[in-house]
Z-matrix of the N, CA and C atoms (Angstrom, degrees):
N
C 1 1.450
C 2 1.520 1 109.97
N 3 1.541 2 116.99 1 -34.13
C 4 1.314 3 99.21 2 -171.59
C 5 1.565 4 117.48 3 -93.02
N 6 1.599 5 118.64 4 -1.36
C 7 1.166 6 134.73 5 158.05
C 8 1.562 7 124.63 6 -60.90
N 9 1.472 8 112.23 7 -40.20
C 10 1.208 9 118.61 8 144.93
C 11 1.670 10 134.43 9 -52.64
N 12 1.440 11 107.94 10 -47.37
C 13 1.664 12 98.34 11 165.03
C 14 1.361 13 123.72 12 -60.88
N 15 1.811 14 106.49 13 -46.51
C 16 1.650 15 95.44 14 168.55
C 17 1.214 16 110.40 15 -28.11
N 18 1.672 17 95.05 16 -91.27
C 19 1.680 18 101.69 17 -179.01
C 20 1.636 19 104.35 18 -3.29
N 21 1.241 20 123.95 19 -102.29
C 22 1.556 21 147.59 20 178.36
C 23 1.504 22 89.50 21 12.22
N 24 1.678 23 104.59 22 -96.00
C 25 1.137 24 124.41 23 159.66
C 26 1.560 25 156.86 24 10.61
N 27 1.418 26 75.95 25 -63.86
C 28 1.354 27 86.97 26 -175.53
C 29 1.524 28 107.27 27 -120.19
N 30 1.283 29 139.59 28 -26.34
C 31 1.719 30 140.37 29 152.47
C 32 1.122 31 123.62 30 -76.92
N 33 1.295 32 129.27 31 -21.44
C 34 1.435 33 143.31 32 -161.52
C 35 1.497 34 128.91 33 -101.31
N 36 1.108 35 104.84 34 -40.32
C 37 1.562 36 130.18 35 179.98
C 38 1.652 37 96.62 36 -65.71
N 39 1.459 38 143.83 37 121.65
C 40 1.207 39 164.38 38 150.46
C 41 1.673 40 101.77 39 -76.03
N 42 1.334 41 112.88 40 123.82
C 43 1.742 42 108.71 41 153.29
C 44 1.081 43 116.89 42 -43.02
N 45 1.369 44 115.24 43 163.01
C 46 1.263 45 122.30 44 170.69
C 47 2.086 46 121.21 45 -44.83
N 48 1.630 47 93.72 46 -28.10
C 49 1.350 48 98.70 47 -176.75
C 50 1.530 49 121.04 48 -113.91
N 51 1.662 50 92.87 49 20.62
C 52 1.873 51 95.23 50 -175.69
C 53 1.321 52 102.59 51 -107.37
N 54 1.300 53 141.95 52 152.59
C 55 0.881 54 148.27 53 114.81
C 56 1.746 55 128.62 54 13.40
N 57 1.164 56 147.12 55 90.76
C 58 1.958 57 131.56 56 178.57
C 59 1.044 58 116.02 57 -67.09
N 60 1.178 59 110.14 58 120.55
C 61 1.113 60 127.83 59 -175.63
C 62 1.496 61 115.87 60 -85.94
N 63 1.439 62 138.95 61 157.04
C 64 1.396 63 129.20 62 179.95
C 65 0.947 64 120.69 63 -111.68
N 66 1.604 65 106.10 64 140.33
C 67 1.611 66 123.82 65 -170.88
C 68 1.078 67 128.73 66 -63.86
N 69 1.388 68 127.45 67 80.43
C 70 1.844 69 137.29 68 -174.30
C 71 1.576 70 99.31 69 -19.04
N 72 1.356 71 109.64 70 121.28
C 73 1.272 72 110.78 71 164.87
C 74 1.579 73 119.67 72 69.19
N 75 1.405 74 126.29 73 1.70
C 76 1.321 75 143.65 74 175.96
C 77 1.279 76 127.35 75 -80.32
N 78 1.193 77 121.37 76 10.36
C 79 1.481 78 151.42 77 -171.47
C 80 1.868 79 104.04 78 -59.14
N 81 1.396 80 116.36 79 130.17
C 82 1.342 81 141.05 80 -158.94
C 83 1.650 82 113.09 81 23.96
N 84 1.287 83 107.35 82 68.81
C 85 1.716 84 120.75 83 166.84
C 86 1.833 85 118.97 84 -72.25
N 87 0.861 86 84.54 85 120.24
C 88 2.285 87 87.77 86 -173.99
C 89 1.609 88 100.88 87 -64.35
N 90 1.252 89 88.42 88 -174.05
C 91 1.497 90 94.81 89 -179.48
C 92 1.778 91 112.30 90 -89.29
N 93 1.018 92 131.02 91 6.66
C 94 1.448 93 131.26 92 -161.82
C 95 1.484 94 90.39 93 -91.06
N 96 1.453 95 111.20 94 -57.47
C 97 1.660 96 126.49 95 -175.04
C 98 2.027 97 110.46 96 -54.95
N 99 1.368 98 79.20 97 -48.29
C 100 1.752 99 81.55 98 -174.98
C 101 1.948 100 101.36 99 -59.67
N 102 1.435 101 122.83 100 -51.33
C 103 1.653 102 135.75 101 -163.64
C 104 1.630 103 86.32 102 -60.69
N 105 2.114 104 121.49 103 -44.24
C 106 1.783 105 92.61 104 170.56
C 107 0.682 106 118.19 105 -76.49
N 108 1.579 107 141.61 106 -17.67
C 109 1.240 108 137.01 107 -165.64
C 110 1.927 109 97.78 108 -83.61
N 111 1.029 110 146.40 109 -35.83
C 112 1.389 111 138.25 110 156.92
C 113 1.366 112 109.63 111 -52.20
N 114 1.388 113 127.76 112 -77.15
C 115 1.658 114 123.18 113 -174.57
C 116 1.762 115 100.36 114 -39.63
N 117 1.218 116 142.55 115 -22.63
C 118 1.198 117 135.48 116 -157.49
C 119 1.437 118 101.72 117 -102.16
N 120 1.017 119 115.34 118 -45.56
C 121 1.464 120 116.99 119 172.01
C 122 1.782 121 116.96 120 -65.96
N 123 1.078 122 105.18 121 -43.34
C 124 1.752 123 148.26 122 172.47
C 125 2.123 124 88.14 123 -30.66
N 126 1.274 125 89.13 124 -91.13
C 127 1.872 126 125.95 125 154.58
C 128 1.374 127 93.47 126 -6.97
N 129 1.451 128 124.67 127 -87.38
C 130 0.998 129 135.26 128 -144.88
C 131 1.958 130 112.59 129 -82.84
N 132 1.048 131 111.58 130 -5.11
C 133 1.261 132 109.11 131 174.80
C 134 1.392 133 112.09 132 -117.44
N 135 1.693 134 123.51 133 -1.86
C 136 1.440 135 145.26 134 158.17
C 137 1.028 136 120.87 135 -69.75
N 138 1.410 137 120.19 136 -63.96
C 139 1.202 138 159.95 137 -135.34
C 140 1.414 139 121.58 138 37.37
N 141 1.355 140 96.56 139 49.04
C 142 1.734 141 89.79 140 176.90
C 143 1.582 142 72.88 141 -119.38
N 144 1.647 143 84.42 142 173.51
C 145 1.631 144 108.79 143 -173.41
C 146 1.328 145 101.44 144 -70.19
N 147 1.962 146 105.25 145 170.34
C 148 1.827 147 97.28 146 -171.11
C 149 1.415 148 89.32 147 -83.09
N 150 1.412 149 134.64 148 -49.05
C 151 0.993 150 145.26 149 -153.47
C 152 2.165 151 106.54 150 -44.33
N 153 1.353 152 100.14 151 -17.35
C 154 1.805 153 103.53 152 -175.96
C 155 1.474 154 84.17 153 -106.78
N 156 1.303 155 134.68 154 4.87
C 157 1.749 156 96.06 155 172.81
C 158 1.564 157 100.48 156 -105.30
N 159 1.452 158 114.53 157 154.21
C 160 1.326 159 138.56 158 -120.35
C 161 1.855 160 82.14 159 -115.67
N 162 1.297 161 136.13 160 112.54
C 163 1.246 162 132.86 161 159.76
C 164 1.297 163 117.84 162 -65.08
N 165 1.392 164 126.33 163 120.97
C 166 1.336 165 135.87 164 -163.89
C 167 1.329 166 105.48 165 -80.10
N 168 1.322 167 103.19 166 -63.80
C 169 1.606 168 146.80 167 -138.89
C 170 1.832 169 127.14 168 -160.55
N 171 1.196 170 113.63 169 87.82
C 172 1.712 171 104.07 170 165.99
C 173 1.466 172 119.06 171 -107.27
N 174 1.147 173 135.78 172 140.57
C 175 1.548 174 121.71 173 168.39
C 176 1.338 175 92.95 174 -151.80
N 177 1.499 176 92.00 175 174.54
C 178 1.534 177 103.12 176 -172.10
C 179 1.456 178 105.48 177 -109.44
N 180 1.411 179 138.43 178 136.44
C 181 1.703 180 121.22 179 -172.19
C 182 1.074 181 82.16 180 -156.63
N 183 1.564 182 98.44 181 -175.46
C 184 1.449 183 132.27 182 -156.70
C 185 1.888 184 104.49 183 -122.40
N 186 1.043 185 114.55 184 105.29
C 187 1.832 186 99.08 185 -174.93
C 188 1.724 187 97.27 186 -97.84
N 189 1.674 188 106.60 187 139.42
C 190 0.970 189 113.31 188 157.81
C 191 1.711 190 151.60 189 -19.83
N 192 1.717 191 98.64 190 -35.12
C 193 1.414 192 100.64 191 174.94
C 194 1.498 193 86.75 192 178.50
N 195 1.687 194 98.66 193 -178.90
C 196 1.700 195 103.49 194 -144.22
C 197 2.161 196 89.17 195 -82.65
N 198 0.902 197 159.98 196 50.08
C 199 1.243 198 172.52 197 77.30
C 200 1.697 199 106.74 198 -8.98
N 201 1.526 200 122.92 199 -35.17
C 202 1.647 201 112.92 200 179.86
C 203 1.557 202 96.12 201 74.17
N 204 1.014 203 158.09 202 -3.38
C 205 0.881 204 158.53 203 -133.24
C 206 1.561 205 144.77 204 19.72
N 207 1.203 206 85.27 205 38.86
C 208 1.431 207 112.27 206 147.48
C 209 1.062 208 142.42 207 -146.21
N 210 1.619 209 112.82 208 95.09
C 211 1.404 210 130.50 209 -160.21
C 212 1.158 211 111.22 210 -80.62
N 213 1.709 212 125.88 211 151.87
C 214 1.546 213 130.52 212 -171.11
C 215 1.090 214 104.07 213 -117.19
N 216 1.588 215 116.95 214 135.57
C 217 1.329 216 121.18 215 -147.52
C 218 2.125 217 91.51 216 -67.81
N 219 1.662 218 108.18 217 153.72
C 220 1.502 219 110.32 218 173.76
C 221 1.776 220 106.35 219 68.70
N 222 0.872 221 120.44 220 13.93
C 223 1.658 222 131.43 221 164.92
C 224 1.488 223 105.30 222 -98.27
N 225 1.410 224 107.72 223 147.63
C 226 1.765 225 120.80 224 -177.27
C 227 1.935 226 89.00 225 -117.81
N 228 0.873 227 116.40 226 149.00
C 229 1.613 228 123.60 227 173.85
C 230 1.714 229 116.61 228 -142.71
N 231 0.938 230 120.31 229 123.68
C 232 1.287 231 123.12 230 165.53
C 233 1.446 232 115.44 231 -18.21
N 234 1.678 233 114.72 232 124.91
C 235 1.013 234 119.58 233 -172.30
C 236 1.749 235 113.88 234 -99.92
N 237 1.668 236 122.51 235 72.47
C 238 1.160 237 130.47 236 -163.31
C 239 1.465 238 104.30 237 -143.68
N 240 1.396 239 117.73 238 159.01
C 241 1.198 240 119.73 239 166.89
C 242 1.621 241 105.87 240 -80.41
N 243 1.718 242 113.09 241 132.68
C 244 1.764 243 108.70 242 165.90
C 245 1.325 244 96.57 243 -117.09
N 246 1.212 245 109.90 244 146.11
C 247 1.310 246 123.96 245 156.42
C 248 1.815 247 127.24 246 -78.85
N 249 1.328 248 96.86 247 121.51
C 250 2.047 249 75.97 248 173.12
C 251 1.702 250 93.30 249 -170.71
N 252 1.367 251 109.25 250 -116.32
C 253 1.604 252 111.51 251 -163.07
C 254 1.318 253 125.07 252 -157.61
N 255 0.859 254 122.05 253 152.11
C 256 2.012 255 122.52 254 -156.52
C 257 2.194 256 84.46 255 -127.31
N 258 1.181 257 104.57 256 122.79
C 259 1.692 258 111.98 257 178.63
C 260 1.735 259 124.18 258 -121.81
N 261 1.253 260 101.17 259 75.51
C 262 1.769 261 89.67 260 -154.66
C 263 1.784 262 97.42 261 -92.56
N 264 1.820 263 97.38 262 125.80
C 265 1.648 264 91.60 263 -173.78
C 266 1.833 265 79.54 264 -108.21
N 267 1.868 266 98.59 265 -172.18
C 268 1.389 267 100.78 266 173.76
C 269 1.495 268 93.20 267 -146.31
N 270 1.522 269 109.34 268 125.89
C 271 1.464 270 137.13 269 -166.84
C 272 1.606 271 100.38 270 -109.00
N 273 1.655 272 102.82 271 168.43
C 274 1.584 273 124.88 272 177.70
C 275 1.881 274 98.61 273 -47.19
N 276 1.600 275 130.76 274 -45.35
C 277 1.059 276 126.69 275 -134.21
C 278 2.084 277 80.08 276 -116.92
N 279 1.204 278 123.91 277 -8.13
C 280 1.355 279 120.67 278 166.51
C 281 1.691 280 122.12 279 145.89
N 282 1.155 281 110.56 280 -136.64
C 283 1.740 282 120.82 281 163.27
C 284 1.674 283 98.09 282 -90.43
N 285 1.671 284 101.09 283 137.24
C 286 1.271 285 124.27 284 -178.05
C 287 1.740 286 94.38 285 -119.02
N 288 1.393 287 130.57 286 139.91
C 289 1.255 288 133.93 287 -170.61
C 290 1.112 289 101.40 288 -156.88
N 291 2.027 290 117.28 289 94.95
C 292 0.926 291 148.57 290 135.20
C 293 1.438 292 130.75 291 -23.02
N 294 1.080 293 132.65 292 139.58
C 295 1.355 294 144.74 293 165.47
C 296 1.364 295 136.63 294 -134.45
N 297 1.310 296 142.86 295 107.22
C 298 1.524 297 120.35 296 -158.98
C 299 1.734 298 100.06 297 -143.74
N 300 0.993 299 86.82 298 151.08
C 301 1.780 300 91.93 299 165.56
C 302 1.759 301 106.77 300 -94.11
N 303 1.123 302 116.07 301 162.55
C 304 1.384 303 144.89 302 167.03
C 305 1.522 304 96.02 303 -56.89
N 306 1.263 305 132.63 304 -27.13
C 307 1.160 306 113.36 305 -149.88
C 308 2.358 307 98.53 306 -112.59
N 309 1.225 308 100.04 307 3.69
C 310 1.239 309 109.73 308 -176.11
C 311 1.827 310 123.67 309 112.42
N 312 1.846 311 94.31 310 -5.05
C 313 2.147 312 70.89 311 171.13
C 314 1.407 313 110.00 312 -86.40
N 315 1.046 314 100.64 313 176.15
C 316 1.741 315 116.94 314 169.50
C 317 1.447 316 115.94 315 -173.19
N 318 1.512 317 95.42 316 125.51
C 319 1.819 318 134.28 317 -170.43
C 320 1.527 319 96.02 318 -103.58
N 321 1.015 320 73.76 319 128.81
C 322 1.969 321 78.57 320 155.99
C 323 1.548 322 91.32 321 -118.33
N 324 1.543 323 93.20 322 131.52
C 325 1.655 324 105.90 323 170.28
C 326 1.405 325 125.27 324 -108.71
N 327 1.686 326 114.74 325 124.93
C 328 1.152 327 122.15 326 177.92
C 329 1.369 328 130.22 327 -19.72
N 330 1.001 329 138.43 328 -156.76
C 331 1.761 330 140.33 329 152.73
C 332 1.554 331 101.52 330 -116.18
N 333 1.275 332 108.69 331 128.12
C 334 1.469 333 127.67 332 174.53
C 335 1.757 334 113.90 333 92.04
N 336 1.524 335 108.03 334 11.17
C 337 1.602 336 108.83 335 175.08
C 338 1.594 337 95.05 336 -103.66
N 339 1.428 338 117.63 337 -29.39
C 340 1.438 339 110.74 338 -152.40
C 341 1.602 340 129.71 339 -52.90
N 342 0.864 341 144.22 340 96.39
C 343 1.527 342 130.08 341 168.23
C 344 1.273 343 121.87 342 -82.62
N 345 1.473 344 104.57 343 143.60
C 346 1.477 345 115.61 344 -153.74
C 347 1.833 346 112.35 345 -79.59
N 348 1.482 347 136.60 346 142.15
C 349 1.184 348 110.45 347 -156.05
C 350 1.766 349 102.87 348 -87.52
N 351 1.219 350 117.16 349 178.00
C 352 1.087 351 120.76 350 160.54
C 353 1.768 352 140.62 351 -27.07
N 354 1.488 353 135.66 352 82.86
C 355 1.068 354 132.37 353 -150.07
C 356 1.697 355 111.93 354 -35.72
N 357 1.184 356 99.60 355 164.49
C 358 1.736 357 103.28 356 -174.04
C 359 1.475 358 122.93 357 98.49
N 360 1.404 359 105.97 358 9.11
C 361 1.734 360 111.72 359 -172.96
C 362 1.987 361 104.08 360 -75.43
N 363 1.713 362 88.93 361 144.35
C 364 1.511 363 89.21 362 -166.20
C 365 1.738 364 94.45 363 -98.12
N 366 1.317 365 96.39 364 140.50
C 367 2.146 366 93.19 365 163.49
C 368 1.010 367 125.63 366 -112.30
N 369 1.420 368 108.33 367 150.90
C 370 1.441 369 113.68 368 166.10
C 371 1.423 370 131.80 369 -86.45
């Protein structure tokens, strides 16, 4: 499991202004893996431990198109429904707002890019 969060972590995670990239071999990840795989990344650009950042919000949704929903301005994205997960923790520096597909990327999205996913998202 914790070879998998690296992974998460440390290949997966896109800046705020890159593109997500997908997790070799990361194919149908739940939401437990994706919420460490945010606190870990979360962690690592804080540097406080994941274990003190504060889970807001996890659910599982559906985003509009391959963007996760958060598209960068002058980017084209696959025009499909993905399935995956929206992870909002709250850190020293504020709200952190996660984005991931089912299939292994994960964005953390700025404040003021986010679009909201497709109604019907389930929480935990």
């Amino acid at each position: 499991m914790s070879s998998l969060v690296s992974l998460l972590a440390c290949a997966c995670v896109a800046d705020a202004g890159g593109q997500p990239p997908a997790a070799p071999g990361a194919a149908g990840l739940g939401l437990d893996e994706v919420v460490l795989a945010a606190r870990a990344d979360a962690a690592r650009r804080t540097g406080w431990a994941a274990e003190s950042l504060a889970l807001i919000g996890a659910d599982s949704v559906t985003w509009a198109d391959g963007s996760l929903g958060c598209p960068q301005p002058g980017m084209a994205y696959t025009q499909a429904l993905v399935p995956g997960y929206r992870v909002r923790l709250r850190g020293p520096a504020g709200e952190l707002d996660y984005h991931a597909s089912a299939r292994g990327a994960l964005v953390l999205c700025p404040p003021g890019r986010a679009v909201d996913p497709l109604p019907g998202a389930s929480r935990i």
